[in-house]
Structure formats: C-alpha cells, structure tokens
C-alpha positions in Angstrom: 14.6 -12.9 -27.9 12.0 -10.9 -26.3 9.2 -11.1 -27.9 9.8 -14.3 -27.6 9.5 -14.7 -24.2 6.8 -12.3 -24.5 5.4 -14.7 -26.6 5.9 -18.0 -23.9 4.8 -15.9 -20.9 1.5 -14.9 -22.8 1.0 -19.0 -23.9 1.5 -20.0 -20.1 -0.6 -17.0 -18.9 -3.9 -18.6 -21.0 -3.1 -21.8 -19.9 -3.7 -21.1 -16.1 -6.7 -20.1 -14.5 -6.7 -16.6 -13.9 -6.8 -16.5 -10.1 -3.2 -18.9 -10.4 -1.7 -16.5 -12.7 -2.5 -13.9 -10.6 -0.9 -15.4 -7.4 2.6 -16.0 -9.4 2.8 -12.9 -11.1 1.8 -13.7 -14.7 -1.2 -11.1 -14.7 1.0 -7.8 -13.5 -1.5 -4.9 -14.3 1.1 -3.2 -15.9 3.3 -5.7 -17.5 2.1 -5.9 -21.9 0.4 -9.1 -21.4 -1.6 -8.3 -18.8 -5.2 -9.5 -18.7 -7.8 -7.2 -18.2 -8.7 -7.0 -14.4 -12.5 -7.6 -15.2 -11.6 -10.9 -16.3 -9.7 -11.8 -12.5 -13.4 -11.1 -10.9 -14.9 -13.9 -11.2 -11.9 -16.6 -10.7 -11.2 -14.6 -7.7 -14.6 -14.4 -5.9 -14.7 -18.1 -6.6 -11.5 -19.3 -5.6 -12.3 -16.9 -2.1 -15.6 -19.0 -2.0 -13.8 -22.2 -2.0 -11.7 -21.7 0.7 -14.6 -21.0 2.4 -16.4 -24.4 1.7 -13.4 -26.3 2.9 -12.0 -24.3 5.5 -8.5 -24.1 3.9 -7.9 -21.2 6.1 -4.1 -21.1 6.4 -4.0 -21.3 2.7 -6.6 -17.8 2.8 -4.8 -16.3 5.1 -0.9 -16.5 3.2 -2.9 -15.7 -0.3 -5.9 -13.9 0.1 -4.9 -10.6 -0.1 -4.0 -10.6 -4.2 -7.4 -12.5 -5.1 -8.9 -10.1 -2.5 -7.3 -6.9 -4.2 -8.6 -7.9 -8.0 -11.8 -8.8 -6.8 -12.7 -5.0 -5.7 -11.1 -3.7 -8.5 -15.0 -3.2 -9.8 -17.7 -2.2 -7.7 -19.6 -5.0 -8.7 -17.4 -7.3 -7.4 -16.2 -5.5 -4.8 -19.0 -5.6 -2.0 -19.3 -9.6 -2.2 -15.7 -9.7 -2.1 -16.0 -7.3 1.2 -18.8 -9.8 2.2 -17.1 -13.0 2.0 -13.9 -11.5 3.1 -15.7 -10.9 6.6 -16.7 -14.3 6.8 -13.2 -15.4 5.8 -11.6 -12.9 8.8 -14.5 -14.7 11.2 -13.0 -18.3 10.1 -9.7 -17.7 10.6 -10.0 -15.7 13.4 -9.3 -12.1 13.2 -11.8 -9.8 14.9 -10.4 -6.7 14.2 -10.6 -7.1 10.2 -13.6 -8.7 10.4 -15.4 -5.7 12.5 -12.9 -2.9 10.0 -14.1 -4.6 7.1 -18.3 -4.4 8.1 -17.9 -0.6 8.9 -16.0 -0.7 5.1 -19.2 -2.2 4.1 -21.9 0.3 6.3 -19.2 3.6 4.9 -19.0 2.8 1.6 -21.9 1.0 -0.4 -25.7 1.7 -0.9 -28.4 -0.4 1.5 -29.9 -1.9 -1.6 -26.2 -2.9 -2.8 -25.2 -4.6 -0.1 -28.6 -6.4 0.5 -28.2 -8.0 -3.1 -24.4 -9.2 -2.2 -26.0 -10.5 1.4 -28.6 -12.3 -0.9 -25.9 -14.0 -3.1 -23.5 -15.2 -0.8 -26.0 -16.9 0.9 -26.6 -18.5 -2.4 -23.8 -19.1 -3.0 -22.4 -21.0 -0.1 -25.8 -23.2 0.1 -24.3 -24.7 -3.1 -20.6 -25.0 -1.9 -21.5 -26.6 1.4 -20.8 -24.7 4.2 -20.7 -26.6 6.9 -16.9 -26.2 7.9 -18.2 -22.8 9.3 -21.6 -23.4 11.1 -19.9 -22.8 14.3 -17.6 -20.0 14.3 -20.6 -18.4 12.2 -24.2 -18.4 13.6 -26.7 -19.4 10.6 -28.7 -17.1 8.3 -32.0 -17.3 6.8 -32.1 -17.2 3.2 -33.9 -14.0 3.3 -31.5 -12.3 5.3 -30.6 -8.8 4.1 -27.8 -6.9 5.4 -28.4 -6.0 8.8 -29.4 -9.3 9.8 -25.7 -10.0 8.6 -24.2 -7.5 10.1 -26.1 -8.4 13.6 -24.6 -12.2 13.1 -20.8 -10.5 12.4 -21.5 -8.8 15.8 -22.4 -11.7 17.6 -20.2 -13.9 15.9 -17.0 -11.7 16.6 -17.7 -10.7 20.2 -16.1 -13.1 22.1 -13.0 -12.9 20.0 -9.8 -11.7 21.6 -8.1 -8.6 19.9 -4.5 -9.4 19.3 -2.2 -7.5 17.9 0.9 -8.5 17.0 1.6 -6.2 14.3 1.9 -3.1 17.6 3.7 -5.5 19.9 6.5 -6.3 17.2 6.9 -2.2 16.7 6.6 -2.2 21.0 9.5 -4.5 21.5 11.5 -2.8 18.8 11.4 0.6 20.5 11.9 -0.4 23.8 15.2 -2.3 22.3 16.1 0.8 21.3 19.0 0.9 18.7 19.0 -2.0 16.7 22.3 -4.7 16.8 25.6 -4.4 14.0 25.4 -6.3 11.4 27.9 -7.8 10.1 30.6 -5.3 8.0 32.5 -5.8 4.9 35.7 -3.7 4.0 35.2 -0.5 1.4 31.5 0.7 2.4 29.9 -1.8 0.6 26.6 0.1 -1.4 23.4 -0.3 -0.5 21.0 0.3 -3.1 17.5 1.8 -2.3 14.8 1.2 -4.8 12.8 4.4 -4.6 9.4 4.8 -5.9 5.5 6.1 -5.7 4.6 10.2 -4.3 5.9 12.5 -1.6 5.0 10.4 1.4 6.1 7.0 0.3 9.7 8.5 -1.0 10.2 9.8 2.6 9.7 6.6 4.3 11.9 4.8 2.0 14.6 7.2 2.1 14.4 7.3 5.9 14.7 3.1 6.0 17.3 2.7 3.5 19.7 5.4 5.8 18.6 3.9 8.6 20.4 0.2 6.9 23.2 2.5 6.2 23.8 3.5 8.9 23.3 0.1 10.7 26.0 -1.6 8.2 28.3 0.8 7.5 27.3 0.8 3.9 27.4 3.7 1.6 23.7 4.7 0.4 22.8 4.9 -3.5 19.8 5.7 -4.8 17.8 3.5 -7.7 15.5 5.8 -9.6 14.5 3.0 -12.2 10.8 3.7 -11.4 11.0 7.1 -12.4 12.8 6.7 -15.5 10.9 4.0 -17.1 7.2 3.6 -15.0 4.4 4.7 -16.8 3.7 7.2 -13.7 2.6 10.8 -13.4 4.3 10.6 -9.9 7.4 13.5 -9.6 10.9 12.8 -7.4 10.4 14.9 -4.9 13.2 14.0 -2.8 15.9 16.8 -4.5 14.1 19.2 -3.0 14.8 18.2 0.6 18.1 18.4 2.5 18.9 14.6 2.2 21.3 13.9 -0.1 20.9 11.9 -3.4 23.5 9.8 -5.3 22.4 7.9 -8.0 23.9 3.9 -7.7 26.0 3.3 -10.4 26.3 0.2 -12.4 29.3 -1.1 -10.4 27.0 -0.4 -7.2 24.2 -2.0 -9.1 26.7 -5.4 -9.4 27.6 -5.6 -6.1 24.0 -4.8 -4.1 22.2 -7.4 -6.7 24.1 -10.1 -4.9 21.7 -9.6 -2.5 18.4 -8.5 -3.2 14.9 -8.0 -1.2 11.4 -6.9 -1.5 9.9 -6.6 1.3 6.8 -7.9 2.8 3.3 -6.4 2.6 2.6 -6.9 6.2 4.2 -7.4 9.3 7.9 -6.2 10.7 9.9 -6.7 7.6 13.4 -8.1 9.7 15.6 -7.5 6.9 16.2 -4.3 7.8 17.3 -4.9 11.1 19.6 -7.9 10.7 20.3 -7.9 6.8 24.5 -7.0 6.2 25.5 -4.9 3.4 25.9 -4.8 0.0 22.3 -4.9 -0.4 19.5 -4.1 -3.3 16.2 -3.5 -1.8 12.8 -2.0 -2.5 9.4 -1.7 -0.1 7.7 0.7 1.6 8.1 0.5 5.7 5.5 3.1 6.2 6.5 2.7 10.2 8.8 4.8 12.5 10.2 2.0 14.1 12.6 1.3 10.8 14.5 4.8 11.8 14.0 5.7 15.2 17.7 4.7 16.0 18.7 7.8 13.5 15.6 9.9 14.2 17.2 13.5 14.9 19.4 12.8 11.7 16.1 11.9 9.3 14.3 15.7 11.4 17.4 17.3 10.0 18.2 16.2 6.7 13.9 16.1 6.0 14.1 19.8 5.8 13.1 22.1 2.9 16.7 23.0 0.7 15.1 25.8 -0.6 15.2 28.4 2.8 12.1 30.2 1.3 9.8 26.9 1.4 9.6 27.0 5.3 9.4 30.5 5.3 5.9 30.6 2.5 4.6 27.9 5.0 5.1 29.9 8.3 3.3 32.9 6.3 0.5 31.3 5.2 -0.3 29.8 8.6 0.3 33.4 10.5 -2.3 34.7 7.5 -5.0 32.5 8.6 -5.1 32.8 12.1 -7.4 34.9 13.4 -6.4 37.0 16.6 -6.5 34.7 19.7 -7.3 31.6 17.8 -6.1 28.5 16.4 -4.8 26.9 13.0 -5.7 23.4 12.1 -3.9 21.5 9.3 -6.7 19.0 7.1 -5.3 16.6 4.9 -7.9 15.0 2.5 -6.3 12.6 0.4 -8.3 11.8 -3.2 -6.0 12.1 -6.7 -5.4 8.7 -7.6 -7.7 7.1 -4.6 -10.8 9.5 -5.6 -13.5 7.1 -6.9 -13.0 6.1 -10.6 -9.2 7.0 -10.5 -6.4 4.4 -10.8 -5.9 3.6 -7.5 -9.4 4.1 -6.2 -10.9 0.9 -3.8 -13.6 1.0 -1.3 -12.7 2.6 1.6 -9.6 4.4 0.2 -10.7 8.1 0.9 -12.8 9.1 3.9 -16.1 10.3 3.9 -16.8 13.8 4.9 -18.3 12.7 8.2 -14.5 11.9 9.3 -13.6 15.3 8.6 -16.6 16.8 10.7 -16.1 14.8 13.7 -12.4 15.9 13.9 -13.5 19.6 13.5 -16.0 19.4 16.3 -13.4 18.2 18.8 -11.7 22.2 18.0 -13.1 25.1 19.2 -15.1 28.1 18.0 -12.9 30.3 16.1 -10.2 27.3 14.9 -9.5 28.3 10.7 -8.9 24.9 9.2 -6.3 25.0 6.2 -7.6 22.4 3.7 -5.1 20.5 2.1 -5.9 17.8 -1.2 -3.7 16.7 -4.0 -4.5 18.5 -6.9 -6.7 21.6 -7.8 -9.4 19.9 -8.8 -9.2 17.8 -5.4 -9.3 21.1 -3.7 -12.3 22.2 -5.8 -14.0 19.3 -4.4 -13.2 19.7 -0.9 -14.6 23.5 -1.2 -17.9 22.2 -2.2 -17.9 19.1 0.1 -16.5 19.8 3.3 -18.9 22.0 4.7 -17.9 24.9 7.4 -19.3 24.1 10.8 -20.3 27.3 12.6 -17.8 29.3 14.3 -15.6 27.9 11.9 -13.1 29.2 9.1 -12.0 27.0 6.2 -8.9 28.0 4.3 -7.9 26.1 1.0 -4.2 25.3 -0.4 -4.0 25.5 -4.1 -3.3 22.0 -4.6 -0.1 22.8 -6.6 3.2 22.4 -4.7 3.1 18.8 -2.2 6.7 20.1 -0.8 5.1 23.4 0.3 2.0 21.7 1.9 3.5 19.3 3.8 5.8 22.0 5.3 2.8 23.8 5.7 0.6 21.0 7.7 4.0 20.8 9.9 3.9 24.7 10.8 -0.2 24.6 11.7 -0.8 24.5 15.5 -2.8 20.9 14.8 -3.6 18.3 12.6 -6.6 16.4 10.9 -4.4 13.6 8.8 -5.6 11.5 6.4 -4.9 7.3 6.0 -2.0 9.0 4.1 2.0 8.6 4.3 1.5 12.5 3.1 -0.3 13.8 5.7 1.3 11.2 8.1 4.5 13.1 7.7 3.0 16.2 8.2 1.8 15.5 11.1 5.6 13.5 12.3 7.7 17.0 10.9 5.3 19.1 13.1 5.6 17.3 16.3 6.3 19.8 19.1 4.8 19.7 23.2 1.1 20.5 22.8 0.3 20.0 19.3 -2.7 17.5 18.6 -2.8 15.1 15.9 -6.1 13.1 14.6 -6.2 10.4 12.8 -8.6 8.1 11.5 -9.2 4.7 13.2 -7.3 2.2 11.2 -9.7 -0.1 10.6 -12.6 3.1 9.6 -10.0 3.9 6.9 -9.1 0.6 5.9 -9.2 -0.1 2.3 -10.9 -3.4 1.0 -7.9 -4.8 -0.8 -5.8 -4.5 2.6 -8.1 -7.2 4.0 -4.9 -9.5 4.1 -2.6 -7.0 5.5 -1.8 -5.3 8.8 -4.2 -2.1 9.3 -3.3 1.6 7.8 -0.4 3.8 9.0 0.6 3.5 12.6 -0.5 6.1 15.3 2.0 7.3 17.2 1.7 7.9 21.2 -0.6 10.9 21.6 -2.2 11.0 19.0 -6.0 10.8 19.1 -8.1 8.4 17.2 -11.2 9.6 15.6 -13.9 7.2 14.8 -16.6 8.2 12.4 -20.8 7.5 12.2 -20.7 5.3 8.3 -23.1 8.3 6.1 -26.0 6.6 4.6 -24.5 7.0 1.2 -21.3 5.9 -0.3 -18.5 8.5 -0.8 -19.2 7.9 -4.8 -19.3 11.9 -5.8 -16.7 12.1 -8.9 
C-alpha cells in the first residue's frame, strides 16, 4: 500500500510545475520523493516575476514566502530572488522588508554579484511588461548597476509609512494581561505538544504548550515523534531542565488528534489563546507574549536539574573577570546556518562587524565570553572575531548548549545573536541593570523570511544594534 502511494504521489508530483508542487506540499525537502531543490529555482524566480508583471500582489503576499525560500536555496539564485523580492515588498507596500531586505543585499553578496542580478531583472521585466509598477517604482536605465537600484529603493520607499502590526498584536496582548478561560471539558483532557528542532526552539515550545495547559485545564504530554524518527543530529535537551516531561500516550494521542494545529509562520497565532482542550499541536511561538500569564512558573521550572550546571556557569564567569571590570556574554550563531551547511541562507549569521559594533558600546577592560555551536564554530570565532583594544575575549568549548546558555544568563551583559539560543540567554539572565544587544531585525533578517514577520522580538530595554554592511559577504567556510 505504500509504495503505492509513494508511487501516485511521485506521478502527480511530475505532473505539476514545480513551483505548484511546492506550494501544496508535494516537493517536502525531506519526504523520499522529493525533487532536488536546484530544480525549484527556476520555476520559482519565474513564478515571483510574474506576479510582478501583473500585480497579483495579494496572491505574493499569502504565497511568496515558500517560492521565496527555494529560490535562495543557491547563491545563484538567491540575490535575484533578494532583488525581485524588494521590488515585490515596494508593490505591495511594506517598507520595512523592502529597506531589511536591501541591507540583506549590501551585507551579504559581492558588488559585481549583485550588479549582474540588477542587470537581469531589468531584463527580465522589459520582457514581462512592467507597467503595473511604474508608479510605486521610479524607472531604471538599462544600464543601471546596483547602487543606482538601491538609490531608487530609497527613494521609492521613503514616503512609506512603517506599520507594524506584528508589535501592536504582542502590545495589546500584554497590556490584556492574562489571557480569557477557555472552555473546559471533564478529566484533564491531554494536550499534546509537538516538540522539535535545538535548545532554543524546544524552550519556546515547551513554554507555549504549558502556558495552553494551564489556560484549559488540560494535562500536558509531550510528542517526541521528531526525535525518534527525523533524520536530525539535533539532541532533546529538555530532560535536563527542571520542567517535567511525560511522554503522550497512544490513548492521549486519540483524544488530542481530534483536534489538531500547526501554527502559522507569521503573525499572532490565536490558537493558543482561545483554542479548548484536548488538543495536538506543533509550531514554534518564538514570542514572550504566548507565556507571560505563567512567567515566574516557566523562570522556575527553566532551571538547570543538575545543581552543578549553574554552579560551572557562575565559575567560569567569576574566572574571567578581571578585577573591577565587566563580563560580556557573545552569542555567534553558525552550525547549521554557517555558509554551505543545511540550513545556511543569506543573511542567516551576522557578519563580524555586528559583533564589533556591540563591543565598542562596553568599556575598556570588558572580557567578552564567546559562545558558538560547535568546536569548530568556536575555532572560527577565535580567528574571526578580532579583539578590540583594551579588550579580553574568552571562548566556550562549544560542547555542552545547556551549560552555555546558563552561562550567557550568569554574564553581567549580553551580545545575542538572531538566535532562540542566545535569546534565552539573554531572557534567564534578566536582572535591574543588565544590558542586552541585539541585532536590528531587519539587519539579521534572513532572505527566505522575506514573507514573514521580522526575527525574534526585542523585549523592553533592550538595545538595538545596527551594523555598517562589510564590503564582502560573510562567505568564509
């Protein structure tokens, strides 16, 4: 029966161009009859192009971001998808992606790169017909290289307003403070967390799902599917906090499927405040809002089990400080996002004029402890994040995530990544007088989030740091 199927889902995948069978799921990455992403390119950029020509810019805007995502899957690909995406963002109109994703473009590619991909959009759209967008976007010449582009984005996106929804949904939801009962059924119905993904992500989900819990009444299980059967290097880390675990049984399994959610890429996923239990659901909810009515429960039960944990982090802080000065927490986030790993996009890690910046804003005598994802991360970070003067540089080993984040929490400050690891970090630490930097969103916005809502969220106090783009790409392997 399955290969079967197998065999009807691969006919109807060839069938369909590739951008359609993208959109409704036929070309998962992972499933076995995936297509290669290469061969999404092309369809992709196209269909993007189209839109373009005819303006269909509700259609862009509720299905760009999967064409958008395979499209930079390559680098060659990926800076005329970053190109027309602009455009796109101009069209629809949404200054602050369109403005994120041209510093994406000045951080992350080559001057000759992105001078070619100038040169054949212009071509491009001169044979799709372009005039749905002559007025929202100021002509070029067909010479035009990149910073005559880049001048047009400027002017074309100046007069734009700057809403943002995204913070006035998380507003309203904290000044409503706890969220509203949902309806209860009798026997603590279950309600069945999806977990999934590293450190950071695991935290936020766990933190959600009590927070629904809590809300309905329900009892929480845990479904550790992805673990068990993903093809992922990714550990459970979650054991070796104080939060406890219990694994949904099939019974549990029954009962939450009758009502099942994923939730949304973007936005305020309403769900989890109005949803009743039983309930099987799986996301990410990388926001604060989703558990600030149980807050001091998630500080206590986010605490190391193992006594010693907290106790190796408070040493290694108190062994870096030098007498009188301070300790600075740095979180650079590469493993999988480092360029040519699985999960690496343009934009994904920062360049190390993010890192400098931040450091310059601490004074003489501040002993950063560096902090990356694996030894060899850390390797690189020794060789590329170069020691200001007056400044001492510590480096983790890279080998225990549970013992670093604890770590970034006990440092006197923080330089966080666009990372749920380092966000944490810097949320566990949080005490009067600690400082927090973070990256502006839209600096540290990956390309393929081009249809979503921007990065982690900064919470109040914490300062944004906005970088000068480096003349070259961060490309070093």
């Amino acid at each position: 029966m399955t290969s079967v199927l197998s065999g009807l889902r691969e006919a109807v995948r060839r069938r369909l161009p590739a951008s359609l069978a993208l959109l409704i799921g036929l070309n998962d990455r992972r499933g076995s009859g995936a297509a290669p992403v290469a061969r999404l390119e092309a369809p992709a950029l196209k269909t993007m192009y189209r839109w373009l020509a005819r303006a269909e810019l509700e259609t862009a805007e509720a299905h760009l971001q999967p064409l958008f995502r395979a499209a930079t899957r390559s680098p060659q690909a990926g800076i005329e998808a970053v190109v027309v995406g602009i455009l796109l963002c101009i069209a629809l109109p949404n200054r602050r992606r369109a403005e994120g994703l041209l510093g994406l473009l000045e951080a992350s590619y080559l001057p000759p790169d992105r001078d070619i991909a100038v040169a054949r959009m212009r071509r491009r759209l001169a044979v799709l017909n372009r005039t749905a967008l002559t007025a929202p976007f100021p002509a070029l010449p067909e010479s035009a290289d990149f910073e005559s582009f880049a001048a047009a984005v400027r002017e074309a996106t100046a007069g734009m307003p700057l809403p943002d929804t995204l913070q006035r949904a998380r507003e309203e939801r904290f000044r409503r403070g706890r969220v509203r009962q949902g309806a209860r059924l009798p026997g603590r119905p279950p309600v069945v967390l999806f977990i999934q993904e590293g450190l950071g992500n695991q935290l936020f989900q766990y933190a959600a799902g009590l927070a629904f819990a809590r809300r309905t009444g329900g009892r929480l299980r845990i479904d550790l599917d992805w673990y068990t059967h993903a093809a992922s290097a990714r550990e459970l880390l979650l054991p070796r906090f104080r939060a406890p675990l219990l694994r949904a049984s099939r019974w549990d399994l029954a009962r939450a499927f009758t009502q099942r959610h994923a939730a949304p890429l973007s936005g305020i996923d309403q769900f989890m405040f109005d949803a009743p239990a039983p309930a099987w659901f799986r996301g990410y909810w990388e926001d604060a809002v989703y558990f600030q009515a149980i807050e001091p429960e998630v500080r206590r039960l986010f605490r190391p089990r193992d006594p010693a944990v907290a106790a190796r982090a408070a040493a290694i802080v108190s062994a870096a400080r030098c007498p009188g000065g301070q300790v600075v927490a740095m979180h650079i986030r590469r493993g999988d996002r480092a360029p040519g790993a699985r999960a690496s996009n343009p934009g994904s890690t920062l360049p190390p004029a993010y890192y400098r910046e931040a450091a310059s804003r601490f004074p003489s005598g501040t002993t950063f402890l560096v902090f990356s994802d694996t030894p060899a991360d850390i390797a690189w970070c020794r060789e590329h994040i170069a020691p200001g003067e007056g400044y001492r540089f510590r480096f983790s080993d890279g080998l225990d995530p549970v013992l670093d984040v604890f770590t970034i929490a006990a440092s006197d400050h923080a330089i966080i990544a666009a990372s749920t690891f380092s966000w944490w970090g810097a949320w566990l630490g949080e005490r009067p007088g600690r400082r927090v930097l973070a990256p502006d969103p839209f600096q540290s916005l990956g390309a393929w989030r081009v249809g979503l809502d921007a990065g982690l969220p900064m919470l109040p106090g914490w300062e944004t740091v906005r970088f000068t783009p480096p003349d070259r790409c961060f490309r070093s392997p």
